[in-house]
Backbone as XML, in Angstrom:
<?xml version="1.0"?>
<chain id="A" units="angstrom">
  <residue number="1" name="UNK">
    <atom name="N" x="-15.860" y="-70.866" z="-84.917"/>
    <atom name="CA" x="-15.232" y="-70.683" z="-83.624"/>
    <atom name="C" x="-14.178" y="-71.781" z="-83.441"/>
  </residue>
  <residue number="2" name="UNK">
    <atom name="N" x="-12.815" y="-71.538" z="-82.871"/>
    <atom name="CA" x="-11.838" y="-72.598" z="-82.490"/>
    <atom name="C" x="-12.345" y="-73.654" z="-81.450"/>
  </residue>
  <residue number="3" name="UNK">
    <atom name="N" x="-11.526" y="-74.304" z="-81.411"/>
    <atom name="CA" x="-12.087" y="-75.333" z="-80.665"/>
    <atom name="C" x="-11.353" y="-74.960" z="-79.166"/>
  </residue>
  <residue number="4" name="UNK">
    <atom name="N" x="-10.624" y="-73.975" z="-79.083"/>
    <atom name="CA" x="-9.541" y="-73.496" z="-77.771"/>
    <atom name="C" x="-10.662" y="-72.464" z="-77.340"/>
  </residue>
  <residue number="5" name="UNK">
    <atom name="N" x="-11.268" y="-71.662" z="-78.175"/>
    <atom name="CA" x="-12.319" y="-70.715" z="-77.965"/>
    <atom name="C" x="-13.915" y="-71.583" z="-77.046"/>
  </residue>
  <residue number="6" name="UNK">
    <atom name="N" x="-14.042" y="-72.270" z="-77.908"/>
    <atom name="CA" x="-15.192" y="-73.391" z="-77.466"/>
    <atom name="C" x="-14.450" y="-73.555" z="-76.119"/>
  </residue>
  <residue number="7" name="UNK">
    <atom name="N" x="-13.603" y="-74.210" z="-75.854"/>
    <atom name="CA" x="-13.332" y="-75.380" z="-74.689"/>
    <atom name="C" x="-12.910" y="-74.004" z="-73.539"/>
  </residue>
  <residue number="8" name="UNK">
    <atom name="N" x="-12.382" y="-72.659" z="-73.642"/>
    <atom name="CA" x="-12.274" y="-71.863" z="-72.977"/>
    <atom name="C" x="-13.970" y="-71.199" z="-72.621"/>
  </residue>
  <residue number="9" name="UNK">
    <atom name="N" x="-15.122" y="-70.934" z="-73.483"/>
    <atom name="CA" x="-16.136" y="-70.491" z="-73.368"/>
    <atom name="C" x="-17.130" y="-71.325" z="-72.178"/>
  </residue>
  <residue number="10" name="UNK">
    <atom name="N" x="-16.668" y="-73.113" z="-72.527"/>
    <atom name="CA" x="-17.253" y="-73.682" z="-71.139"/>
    <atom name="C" x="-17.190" y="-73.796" z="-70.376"/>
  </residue>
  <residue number="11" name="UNK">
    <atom name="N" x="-15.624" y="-73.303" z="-69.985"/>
    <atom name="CA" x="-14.747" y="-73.464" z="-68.759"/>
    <atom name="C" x="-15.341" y="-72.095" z="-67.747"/>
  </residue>
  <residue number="12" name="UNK">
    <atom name="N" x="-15.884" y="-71.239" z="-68.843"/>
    <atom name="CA" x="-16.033" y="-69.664" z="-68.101"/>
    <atom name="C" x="-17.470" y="-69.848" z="-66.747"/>
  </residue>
  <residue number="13" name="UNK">
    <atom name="N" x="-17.496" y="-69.063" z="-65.844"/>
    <atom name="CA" x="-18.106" y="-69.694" z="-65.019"/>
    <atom name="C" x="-18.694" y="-68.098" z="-64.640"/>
  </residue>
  <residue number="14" name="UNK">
    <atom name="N" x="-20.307" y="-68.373" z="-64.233"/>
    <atom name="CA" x="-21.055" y="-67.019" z="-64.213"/>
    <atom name="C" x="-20.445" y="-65.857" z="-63.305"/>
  </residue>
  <residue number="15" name="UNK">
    <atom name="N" x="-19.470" y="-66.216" z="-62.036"/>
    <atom name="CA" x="-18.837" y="-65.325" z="-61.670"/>
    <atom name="C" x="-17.781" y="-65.128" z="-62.194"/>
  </residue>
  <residue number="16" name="UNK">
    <atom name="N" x="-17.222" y="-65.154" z="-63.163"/>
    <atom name="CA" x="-16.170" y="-65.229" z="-63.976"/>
    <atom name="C" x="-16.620" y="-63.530" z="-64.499"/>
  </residue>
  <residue number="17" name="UNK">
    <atom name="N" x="-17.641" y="-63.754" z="-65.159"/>
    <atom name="CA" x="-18.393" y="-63.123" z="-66.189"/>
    <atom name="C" x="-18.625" y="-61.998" z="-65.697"/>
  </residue>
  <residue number="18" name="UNK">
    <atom name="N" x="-19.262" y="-61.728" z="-63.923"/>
    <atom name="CA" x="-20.017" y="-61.235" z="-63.959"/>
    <atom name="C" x="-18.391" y="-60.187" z="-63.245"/>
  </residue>
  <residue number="19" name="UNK">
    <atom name="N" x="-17.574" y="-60.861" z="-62.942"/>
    <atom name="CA" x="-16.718" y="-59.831" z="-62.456"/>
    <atom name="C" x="-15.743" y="-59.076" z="-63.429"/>
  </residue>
  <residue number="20" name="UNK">
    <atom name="N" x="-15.615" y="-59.764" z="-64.506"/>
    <atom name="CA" x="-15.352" y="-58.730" z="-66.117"/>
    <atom name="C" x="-16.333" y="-57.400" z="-66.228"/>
  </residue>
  <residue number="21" name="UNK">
    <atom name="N" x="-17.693" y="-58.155" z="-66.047"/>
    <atom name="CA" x="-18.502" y="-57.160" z="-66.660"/>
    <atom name="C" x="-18.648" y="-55.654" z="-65.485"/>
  </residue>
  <residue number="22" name="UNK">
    <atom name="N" x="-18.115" y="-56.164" z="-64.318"/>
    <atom name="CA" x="-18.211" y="-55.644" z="-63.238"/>
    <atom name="C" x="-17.040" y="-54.014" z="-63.578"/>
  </residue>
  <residue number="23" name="UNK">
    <atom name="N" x="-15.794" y="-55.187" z="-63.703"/>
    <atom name="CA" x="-14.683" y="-53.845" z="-64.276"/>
    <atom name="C" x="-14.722" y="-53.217" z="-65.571"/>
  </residue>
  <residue number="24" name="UNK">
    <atom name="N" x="-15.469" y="-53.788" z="-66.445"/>
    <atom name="CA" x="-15.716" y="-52.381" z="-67.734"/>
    <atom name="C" x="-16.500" y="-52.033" z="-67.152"/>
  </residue>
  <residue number="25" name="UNK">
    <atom name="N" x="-17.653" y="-51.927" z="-66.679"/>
    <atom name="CA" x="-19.192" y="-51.150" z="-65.873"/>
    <atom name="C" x="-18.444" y="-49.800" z="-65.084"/>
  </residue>
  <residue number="26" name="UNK">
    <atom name="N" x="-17.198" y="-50.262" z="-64.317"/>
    <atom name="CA" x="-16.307" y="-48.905" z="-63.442"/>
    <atom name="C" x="-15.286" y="-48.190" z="-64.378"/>
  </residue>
  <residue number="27" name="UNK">
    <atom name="N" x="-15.120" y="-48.839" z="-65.707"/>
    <atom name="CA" x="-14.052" y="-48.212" z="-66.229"/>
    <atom name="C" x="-14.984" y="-47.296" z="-66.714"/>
  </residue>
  <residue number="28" name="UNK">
    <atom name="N" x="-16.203" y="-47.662" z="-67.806"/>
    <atom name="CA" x="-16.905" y="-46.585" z="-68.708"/>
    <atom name="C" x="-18.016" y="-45.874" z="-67.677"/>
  </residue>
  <residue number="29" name="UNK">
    <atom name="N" x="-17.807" y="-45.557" z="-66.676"/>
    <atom name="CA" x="-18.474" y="-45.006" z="-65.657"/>
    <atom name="C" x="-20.105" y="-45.182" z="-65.485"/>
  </residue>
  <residue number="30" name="UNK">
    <atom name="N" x="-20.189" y="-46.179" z="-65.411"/>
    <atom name="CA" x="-21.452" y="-47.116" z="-64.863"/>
    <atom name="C" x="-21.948" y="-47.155" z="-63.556"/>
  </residue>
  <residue number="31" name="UNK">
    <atom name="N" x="-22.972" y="-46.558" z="-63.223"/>
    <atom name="CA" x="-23.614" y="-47.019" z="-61.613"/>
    <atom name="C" x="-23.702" y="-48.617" z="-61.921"/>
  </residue>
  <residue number="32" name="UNK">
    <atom name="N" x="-23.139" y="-49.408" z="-61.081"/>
    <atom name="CA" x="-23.596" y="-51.079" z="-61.212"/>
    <atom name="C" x="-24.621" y="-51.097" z="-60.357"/>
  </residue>
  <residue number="33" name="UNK">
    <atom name="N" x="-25.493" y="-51.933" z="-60.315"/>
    <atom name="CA" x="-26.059" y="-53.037" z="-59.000"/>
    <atom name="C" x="-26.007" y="-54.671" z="-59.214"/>
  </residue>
  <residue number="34" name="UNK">
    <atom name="N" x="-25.768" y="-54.902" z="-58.457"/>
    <atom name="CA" x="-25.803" y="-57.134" z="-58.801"/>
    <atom name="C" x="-26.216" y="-57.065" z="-57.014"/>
  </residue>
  <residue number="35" name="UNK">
    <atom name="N" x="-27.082" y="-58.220" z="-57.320"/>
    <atom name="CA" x="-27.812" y="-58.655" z="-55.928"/>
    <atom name="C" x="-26.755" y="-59.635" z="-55.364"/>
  </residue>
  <residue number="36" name="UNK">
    <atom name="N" x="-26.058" y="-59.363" z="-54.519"/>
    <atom name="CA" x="-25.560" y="-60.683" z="-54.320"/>
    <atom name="C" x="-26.020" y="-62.013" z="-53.458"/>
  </residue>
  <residue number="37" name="UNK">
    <atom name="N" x="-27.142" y="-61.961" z="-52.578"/>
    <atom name="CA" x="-27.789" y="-63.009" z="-52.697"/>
    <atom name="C" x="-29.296" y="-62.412" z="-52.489"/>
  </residue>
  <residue number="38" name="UNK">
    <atom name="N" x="-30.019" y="-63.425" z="-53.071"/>
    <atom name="CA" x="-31.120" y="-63.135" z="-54.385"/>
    <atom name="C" x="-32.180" y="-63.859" z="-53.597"/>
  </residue>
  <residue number="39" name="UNK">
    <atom name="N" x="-31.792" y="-64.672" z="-52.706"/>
    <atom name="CA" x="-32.667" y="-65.250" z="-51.143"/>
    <atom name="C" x="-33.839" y="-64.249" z="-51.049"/>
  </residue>
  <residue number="40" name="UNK">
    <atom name="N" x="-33.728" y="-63.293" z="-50.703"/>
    <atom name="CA" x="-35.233" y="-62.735" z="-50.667"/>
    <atom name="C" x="-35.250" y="-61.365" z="-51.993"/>
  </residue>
  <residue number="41" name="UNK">
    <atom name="N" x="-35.368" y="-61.361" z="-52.935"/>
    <atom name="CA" x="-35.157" y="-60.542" z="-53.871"/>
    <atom name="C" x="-36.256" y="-61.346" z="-54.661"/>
  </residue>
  <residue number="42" name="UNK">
    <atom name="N" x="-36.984" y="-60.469" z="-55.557"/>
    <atom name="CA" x="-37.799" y="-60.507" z="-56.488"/>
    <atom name="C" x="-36.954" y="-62.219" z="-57.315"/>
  </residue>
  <residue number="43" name="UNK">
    <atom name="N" x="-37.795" y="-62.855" z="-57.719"/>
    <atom name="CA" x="-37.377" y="-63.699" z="-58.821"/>
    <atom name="C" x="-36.753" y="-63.278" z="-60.125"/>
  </residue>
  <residue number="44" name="UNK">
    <atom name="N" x="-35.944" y="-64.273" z="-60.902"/>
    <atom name="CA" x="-35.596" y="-63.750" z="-62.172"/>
    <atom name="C" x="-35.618" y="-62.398" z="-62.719"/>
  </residue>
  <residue number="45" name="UNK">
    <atom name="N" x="-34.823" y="-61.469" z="-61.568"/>
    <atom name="CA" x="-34.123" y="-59.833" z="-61.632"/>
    <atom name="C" x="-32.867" y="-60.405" z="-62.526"/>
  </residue>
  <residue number="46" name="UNK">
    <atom name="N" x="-32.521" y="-59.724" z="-63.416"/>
    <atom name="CA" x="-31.220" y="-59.980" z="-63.778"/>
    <atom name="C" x="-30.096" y="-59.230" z="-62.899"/>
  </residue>
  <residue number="47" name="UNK">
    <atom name="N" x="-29.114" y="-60.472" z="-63.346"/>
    <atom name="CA" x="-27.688" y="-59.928" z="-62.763"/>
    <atom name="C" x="-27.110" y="-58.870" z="-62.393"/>
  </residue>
  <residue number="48" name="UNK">
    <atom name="N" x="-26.969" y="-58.128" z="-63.362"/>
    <atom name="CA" x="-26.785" y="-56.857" z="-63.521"/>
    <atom name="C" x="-27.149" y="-55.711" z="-63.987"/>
  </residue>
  <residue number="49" name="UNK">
    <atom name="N" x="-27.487" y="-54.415" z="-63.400"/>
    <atom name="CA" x="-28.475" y="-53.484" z="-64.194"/>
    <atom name="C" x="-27.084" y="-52.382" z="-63.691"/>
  </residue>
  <residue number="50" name="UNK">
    <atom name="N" x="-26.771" y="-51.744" z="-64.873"/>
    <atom name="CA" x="-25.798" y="-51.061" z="-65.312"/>
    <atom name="C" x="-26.460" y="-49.792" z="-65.810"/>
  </residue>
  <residue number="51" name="UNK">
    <atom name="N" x="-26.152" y="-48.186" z="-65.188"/>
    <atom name="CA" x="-26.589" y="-47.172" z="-65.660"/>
    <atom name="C" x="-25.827" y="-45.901" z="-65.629"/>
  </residue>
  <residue number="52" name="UNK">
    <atom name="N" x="-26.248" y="-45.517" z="-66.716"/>
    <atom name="CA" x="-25.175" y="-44.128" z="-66.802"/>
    <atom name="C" x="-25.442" y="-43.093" z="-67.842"/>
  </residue>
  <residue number="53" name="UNK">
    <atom name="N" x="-26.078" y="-42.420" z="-67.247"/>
    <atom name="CA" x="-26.531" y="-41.257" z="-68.025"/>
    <atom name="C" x="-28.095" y="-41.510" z="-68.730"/>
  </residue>
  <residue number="54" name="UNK">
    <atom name="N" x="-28.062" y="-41.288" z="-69.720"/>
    <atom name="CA" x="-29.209" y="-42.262" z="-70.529"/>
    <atom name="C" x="-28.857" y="-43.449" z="-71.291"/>
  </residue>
  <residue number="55" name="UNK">
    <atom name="N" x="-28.374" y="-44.699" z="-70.532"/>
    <atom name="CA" x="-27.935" y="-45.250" z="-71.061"/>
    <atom name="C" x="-28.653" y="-46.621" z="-69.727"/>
  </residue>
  <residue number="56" name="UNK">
    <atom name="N" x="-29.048" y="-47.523" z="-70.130"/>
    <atom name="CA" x="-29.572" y="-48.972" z="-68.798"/>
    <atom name="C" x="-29.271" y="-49.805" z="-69.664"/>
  </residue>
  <residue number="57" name="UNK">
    <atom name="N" x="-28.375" y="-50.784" z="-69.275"/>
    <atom name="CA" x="-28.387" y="-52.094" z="-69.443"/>
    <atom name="C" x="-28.351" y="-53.458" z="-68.261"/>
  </residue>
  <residue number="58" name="UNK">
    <atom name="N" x="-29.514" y="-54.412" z="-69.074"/>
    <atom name="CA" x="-29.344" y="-55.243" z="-67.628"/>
    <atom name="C" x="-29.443" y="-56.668" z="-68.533"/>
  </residue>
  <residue number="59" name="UNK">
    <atom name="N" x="-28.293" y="-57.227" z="-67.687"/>
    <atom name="CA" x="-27.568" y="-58.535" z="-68.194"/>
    <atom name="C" x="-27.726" y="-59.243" z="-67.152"/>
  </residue>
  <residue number="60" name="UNK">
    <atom name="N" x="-28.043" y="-60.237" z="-68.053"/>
    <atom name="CA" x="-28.500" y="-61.933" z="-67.035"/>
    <atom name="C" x="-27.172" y="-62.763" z="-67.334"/>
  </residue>
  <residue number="61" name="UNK">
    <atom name="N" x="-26.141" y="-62.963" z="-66.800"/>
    <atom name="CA" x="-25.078" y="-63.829" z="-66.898"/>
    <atom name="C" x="-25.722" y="-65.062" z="-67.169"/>
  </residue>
  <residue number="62" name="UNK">
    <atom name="N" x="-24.732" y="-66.038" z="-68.202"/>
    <atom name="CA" x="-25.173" y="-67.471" z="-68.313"/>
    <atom name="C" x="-24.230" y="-68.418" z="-68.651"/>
  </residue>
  <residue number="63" name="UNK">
    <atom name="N" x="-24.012" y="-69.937" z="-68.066"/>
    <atom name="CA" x="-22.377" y="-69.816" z="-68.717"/>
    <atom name="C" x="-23.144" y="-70.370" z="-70.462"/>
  </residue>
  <residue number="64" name="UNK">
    <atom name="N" x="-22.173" y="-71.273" z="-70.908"/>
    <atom name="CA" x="-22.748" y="-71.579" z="-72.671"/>
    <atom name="C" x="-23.825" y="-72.605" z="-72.276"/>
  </residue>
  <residue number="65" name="UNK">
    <atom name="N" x="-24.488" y="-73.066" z="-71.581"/>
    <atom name="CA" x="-25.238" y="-74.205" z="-71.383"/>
    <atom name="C" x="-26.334" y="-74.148" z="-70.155"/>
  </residue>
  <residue number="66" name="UNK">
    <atom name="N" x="-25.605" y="-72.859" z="-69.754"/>
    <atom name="CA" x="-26.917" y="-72.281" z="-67.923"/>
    <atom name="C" x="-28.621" y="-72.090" z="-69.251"/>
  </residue>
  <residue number="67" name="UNK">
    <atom name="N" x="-29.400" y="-72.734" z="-68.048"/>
    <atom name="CA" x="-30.387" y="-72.364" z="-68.674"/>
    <atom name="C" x="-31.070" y="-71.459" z="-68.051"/>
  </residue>
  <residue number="68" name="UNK">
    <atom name="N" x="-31.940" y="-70.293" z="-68.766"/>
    <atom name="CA" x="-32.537" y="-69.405" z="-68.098"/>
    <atom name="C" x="-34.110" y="-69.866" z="-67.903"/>
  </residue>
  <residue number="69" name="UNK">
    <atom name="N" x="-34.229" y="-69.313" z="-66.310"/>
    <atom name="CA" x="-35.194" y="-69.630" z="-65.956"/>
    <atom name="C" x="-36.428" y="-68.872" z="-66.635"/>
  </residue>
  <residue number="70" name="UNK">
    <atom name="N" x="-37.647" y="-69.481" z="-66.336"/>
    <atom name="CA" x="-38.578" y="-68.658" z="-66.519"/>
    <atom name="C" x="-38.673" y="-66.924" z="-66.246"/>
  </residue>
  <residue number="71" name="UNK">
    <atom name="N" x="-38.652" y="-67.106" z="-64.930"/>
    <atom name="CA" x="-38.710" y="-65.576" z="-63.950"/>
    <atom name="C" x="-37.901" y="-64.952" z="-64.978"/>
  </residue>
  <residue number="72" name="UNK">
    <atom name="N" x="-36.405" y="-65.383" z="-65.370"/>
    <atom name="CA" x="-35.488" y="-64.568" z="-65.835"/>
    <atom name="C" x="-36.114" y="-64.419" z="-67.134"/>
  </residue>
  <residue number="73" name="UNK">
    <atom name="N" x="-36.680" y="-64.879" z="-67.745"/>
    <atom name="CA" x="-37.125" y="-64.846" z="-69.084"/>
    <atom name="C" x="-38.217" y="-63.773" z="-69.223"/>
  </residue>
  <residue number="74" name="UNK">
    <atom name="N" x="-39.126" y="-63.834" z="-68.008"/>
    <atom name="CA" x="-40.254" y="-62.300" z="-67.650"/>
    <atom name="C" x="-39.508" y="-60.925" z="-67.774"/>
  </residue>
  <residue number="75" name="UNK">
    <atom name="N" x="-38.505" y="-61.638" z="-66.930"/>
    <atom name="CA" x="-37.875" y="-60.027" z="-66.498"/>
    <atom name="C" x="-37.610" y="-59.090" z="-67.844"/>
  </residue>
  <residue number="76" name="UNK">
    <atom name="N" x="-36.734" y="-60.621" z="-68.486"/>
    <atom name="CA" x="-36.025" y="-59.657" z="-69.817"/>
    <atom name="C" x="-36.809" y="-59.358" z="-70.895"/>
  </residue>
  <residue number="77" name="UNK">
    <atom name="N" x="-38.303" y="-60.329" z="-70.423"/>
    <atom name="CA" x="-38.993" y="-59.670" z="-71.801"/>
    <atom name="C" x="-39.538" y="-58.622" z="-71.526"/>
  </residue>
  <residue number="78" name="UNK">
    <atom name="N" x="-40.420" y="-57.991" z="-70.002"/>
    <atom name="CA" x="-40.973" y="-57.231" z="-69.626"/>
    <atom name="C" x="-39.832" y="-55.648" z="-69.766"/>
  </residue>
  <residue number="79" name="UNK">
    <atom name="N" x="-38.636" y="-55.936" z="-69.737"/>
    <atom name="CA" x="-37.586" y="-54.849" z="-69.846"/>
    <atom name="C" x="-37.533" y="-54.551" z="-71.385"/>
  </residue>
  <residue number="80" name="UNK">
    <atom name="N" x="-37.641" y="-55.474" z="-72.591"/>
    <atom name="CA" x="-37.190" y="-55.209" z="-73.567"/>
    <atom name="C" x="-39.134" y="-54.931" z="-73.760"/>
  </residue>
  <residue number="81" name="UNK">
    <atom name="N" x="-40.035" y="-55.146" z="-73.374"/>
    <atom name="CA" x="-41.248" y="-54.928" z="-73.952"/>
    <atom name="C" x="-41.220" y="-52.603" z="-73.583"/>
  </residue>
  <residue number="82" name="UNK">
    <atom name="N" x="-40.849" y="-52.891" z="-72.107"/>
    <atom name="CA" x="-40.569" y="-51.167" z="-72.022"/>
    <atom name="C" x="-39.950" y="-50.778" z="-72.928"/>
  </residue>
  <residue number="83" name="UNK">
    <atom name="N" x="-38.502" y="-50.931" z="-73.294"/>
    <atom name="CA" x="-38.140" y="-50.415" z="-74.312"/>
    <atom name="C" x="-38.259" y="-50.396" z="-75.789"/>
  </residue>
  <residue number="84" name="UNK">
    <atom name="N" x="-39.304" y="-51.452" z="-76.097"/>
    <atom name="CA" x="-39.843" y="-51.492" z="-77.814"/>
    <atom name="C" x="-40.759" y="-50.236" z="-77.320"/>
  </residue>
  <residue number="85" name="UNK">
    <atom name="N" x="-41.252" y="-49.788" z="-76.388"/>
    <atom name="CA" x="-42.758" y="-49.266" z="-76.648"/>
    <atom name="C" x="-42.260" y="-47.652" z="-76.477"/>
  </residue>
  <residue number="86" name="UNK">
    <atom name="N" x="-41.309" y="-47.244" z="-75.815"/>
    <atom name="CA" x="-40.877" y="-45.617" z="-75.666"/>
    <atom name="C" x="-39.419" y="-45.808" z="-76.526"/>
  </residue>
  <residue number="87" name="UNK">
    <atom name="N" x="-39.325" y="-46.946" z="-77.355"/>
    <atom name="CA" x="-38.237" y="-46.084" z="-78.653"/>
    <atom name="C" x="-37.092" y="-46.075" z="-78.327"/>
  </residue>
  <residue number="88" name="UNK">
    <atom name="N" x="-36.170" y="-46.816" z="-77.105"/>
    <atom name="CA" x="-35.317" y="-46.408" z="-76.260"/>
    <atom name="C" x="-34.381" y="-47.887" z="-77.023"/>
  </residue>
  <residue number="89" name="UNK">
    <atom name="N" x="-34.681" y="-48.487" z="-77.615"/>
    <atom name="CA" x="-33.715" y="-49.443" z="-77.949"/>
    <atom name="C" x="-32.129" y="-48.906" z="-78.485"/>
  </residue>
  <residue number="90" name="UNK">
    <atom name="N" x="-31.423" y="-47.766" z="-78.481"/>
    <atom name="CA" x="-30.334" y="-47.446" z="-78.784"/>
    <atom name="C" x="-29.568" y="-47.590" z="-77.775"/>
  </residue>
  <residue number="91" name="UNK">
    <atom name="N" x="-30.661" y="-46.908" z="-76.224"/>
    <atom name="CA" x="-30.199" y="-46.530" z="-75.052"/>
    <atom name="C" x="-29.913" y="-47.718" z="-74.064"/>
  </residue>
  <residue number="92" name="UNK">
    <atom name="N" x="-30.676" y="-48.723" z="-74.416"/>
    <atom name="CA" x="-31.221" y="-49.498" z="-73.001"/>
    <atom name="C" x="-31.090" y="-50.843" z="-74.133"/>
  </residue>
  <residue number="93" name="UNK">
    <atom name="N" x="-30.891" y="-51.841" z="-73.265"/>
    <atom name="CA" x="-30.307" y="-53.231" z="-73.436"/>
    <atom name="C" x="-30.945" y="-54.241" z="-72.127"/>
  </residue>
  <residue number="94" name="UNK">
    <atom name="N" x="-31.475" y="-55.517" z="-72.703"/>
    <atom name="CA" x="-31.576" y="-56.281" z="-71.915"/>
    <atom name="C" x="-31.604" y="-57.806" z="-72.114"/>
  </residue>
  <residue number="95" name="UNK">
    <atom name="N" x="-30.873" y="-57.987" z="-72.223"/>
    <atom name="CA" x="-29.769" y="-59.662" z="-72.661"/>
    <atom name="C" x="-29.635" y="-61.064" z="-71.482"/>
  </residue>
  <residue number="96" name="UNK">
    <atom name="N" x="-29.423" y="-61.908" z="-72.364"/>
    <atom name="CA" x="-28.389" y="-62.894" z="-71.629"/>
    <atom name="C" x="-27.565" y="-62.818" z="-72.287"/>
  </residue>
  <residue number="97" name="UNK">
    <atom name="N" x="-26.311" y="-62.870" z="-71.322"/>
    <atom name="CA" x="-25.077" y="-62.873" z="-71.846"/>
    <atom name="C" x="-24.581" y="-64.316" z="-71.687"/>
  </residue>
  <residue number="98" name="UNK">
    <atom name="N" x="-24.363" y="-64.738" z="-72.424"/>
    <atom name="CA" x="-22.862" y="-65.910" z="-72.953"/>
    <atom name="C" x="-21.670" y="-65.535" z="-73.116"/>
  </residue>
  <residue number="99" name="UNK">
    <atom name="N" x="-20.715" y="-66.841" z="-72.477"/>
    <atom name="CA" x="-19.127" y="-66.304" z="-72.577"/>
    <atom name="C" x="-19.513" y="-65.816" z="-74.104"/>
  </residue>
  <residue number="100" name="UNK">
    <atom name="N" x="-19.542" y="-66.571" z="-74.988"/>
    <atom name="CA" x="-19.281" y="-65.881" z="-76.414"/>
    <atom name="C" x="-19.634" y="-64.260" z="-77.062"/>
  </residue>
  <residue number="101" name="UNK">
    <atom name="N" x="-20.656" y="-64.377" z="-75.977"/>
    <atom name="CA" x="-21.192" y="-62.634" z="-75.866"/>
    <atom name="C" x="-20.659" y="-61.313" z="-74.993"/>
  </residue>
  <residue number="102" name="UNK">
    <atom name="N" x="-19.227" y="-61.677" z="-74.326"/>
    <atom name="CA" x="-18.996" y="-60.988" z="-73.635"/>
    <atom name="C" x="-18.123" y="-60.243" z="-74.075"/>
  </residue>
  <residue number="103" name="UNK">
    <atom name="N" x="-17.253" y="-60.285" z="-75.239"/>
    <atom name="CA" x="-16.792" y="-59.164" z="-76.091"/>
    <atom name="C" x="-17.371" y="-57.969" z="-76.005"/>
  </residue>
  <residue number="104" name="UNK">
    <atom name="N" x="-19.048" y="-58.340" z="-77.138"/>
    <atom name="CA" x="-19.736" y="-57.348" z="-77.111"/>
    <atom name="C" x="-20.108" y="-56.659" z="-76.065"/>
  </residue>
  <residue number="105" name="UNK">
    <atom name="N" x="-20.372" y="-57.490" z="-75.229"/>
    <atom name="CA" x="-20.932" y="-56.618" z="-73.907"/>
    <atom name="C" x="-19.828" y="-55.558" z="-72.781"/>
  </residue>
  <residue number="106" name="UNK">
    <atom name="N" x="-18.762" y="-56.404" z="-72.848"/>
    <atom name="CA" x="-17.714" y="-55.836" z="-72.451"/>
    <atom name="C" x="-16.990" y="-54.196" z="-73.129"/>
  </residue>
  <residue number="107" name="UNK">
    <atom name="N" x="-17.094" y="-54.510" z="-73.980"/>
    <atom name="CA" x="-16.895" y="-53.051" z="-74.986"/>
    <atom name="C" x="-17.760" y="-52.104" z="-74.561"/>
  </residue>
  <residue number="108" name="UNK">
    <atom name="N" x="-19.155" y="-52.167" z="-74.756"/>
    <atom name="CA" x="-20.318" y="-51.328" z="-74.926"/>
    <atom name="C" x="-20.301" y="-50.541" z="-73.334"/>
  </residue>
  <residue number="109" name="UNK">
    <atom name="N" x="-19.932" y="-51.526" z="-72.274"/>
    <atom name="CA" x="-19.855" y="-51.050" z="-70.768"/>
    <atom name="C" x="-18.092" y="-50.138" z="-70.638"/>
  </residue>
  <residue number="110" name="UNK">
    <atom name="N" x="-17.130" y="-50.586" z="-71.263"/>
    <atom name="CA" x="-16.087" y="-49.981" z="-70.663"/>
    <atom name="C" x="-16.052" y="-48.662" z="-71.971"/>
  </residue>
  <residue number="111" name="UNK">
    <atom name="N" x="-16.781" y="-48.402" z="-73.287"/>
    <atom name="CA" x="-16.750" y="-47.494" z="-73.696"/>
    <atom name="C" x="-17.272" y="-45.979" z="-72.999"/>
  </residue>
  <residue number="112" name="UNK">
    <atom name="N" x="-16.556" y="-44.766" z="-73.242"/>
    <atom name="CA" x="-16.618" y="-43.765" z="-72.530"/>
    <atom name="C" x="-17.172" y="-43.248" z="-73.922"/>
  </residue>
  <residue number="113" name="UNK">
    <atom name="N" x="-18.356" y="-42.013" z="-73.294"/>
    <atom name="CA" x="-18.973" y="-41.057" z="-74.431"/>
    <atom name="C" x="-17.993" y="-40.079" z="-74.350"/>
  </residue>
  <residue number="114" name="UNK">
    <atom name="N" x="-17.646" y="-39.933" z="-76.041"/>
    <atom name="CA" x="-16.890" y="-38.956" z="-76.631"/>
    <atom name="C" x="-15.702" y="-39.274" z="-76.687"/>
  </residue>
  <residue number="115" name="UNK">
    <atom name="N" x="-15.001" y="-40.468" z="-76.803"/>
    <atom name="CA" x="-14.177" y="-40.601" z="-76.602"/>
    <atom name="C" x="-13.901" y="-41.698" z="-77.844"/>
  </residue>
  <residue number="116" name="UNK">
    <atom name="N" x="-13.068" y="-41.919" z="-78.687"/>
    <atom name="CA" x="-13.094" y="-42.770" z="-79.738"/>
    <atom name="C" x="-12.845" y="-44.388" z="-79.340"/>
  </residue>
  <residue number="117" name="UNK">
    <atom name="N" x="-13.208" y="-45.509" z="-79.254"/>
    <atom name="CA" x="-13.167" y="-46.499" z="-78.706"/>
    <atom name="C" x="-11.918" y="-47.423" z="-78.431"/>
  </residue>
  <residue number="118" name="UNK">
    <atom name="N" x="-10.914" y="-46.758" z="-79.540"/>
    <atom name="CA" x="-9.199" y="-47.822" z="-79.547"/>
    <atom name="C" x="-8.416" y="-46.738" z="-77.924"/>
  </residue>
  <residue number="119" name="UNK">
    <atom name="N" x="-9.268" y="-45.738" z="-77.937"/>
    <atom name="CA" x="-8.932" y="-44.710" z="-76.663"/>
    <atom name="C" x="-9.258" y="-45.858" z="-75.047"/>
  </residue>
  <residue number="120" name="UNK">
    <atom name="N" x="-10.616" y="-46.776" z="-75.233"/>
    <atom name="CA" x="-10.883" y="-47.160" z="-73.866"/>
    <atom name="C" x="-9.688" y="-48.597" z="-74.117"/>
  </residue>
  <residue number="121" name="UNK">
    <atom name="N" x="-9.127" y="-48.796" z="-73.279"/>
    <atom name="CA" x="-8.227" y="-50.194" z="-73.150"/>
    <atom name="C" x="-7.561" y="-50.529" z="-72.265"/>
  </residue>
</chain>
């Protein structure tokens, strides 16, 4: 990784992130939800739970150095434990995201089904 890449990845800040992930989620036609304050909301819910069709993903924003809490650490294992057990790991995703991870994640949300991917941009 560059060192312009590095020094841009720390600079990125969780609302940074979460409002990228916000506009591929509307481009590749995503129901979003994000709590925006989390004051009385279940503990360690992730950020964002993104759905569309048969397709759920739910992303815990982080910047390169946020540490995830416990709660958040239940959530995402209890989400990825549902999906090891009904087979759904193609469909359904449940991550922390890092600036460095937001390529990937960014793609996968603004991609449209049926549509060849140099098509979404």
């Amino acid at each position: 990784m560059s060192e312009l890449r590095e020094r841009l990845d720390r600079a990125t800040t969780e609302r940074q992130m979460y409002a990228e992930l916000a506009r591929a989620a509307h481009i590749g036609g995503f129901l979003l939800y994000h709590t925006h304050d989390s004051r009385h909301s279940a503990a360690g819910f992730p950020d964002i739970l993104a759905l569309r069709g048969g397709e759920l993903l739910a992303y815990e924003c982080k910047t390169e150095r946020g540490a995830v809490r416990p709660a958040q650490r239940e959530w995402l294992a209890a989400l990825n434990e549902f999906v090891a057990c009904h087979g759904l790991e193609e469909y359904c995703e449940a991550r922390v995201v890092r600036p460095a991870d937001m390529a990937a994640c960014l793609a996968r949300l603004a991609s449209r089904p049926g549509l060849p991917a140099e098509a979404v941009v």
